[in-house]
C-alpha positions in Angstrom: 34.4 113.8 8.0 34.8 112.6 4.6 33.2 109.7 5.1 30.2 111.2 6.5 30.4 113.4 3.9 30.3 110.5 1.3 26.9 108.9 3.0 24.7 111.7 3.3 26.5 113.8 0.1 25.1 111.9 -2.7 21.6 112.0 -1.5 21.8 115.2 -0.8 22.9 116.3 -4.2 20.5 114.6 -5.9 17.8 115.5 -4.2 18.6 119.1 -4.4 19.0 118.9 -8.5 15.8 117.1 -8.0 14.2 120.0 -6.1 14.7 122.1 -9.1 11.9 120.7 -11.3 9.8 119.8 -8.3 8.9 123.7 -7.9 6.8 123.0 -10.7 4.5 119.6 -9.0 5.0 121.4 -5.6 3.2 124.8 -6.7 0.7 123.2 -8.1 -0.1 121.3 -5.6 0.2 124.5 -3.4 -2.4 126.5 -6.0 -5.0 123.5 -6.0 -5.2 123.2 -2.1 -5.6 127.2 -1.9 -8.1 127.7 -4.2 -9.5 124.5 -2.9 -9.9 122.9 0.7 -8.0 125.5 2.2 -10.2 128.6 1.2 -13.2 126.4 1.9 -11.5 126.4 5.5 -11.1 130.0 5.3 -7.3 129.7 5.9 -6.1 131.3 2.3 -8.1 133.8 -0.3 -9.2 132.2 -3.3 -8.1 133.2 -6.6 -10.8 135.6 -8.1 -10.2 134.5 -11.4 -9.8 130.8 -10.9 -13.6 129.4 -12.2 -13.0 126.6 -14.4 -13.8 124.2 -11.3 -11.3 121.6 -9.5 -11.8 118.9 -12.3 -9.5 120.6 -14.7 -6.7 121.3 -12.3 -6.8 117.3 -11.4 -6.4 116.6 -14.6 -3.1 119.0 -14.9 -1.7 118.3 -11.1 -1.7 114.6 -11.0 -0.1 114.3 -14.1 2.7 116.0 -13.3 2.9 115.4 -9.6 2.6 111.2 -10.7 5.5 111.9 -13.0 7.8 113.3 -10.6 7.3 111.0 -8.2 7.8 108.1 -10.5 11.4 110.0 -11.7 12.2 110.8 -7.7 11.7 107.1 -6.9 13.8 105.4 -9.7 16.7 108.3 -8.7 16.2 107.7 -5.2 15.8 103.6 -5.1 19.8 102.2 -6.8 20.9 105.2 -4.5 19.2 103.9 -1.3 21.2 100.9 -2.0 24.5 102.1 -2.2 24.6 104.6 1.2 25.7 104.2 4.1 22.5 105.9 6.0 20.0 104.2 8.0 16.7 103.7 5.5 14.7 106.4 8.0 17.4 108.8 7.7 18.0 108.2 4.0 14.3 108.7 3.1 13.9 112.0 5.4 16.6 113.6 3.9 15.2 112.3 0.3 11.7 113.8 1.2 13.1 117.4 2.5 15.5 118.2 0.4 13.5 118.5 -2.9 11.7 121.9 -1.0 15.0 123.5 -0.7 14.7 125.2 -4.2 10.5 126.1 -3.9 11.9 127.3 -0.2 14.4 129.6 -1.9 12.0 131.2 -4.5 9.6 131.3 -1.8 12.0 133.5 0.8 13.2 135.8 -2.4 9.9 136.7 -3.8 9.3 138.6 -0.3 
């Protein structure tokens, strides 16, 4: 148990102090695709007072999102490296994890 402990642990600790600033890149991303392509769909309610256009929220969202990604990468690479999980499993866990904390907020603002 230890050991199994040890391969998937590390990741997953990371990745979870990871998911801490990633609320910030992951709402945005959510508010742009609301007020976006996903009211155009009719699938959410666009913001009433959101009329500045699209343009200004690139210029904010990809940014920040860019930046994270760039940090989750060079915290996720040496450790990739050093694991004992297969690279599929590794990365899955890598790419889910970070939502655990968005996931929380999400489930106790309701």
């Amino acid at each position: 148990m230890a050991r199994h402990w040890r391969a998937w642990g590390a990741p997953f600790l990371v990745n979870l102090l990871l998911g801490v600033p990633a609320v910030v890149p992951i709402w945005l991303v959510w508010y742009l695709l609301a007020n976006g392509p996903l009211a155009e769909l009719g699938w959410t309610v666009r913001e009433p007072t959101e009329n500045d256009g699209m343009a200004l929220w690139l210029v904010i969202v990809v940014p920040v999102v860019a930046l994270f990604g760039l940090i989750w990468w060079l915290a996720n690479e040496p450790l990739r490296r050093r694991t004992a999980l297969a690279p599929r499993s590794f990365w899955l866990l890598c790419v889910l994890v970070p939502f655990l904390p968005t996931a929380a907020l999400f489930a106790n603002s309701g």
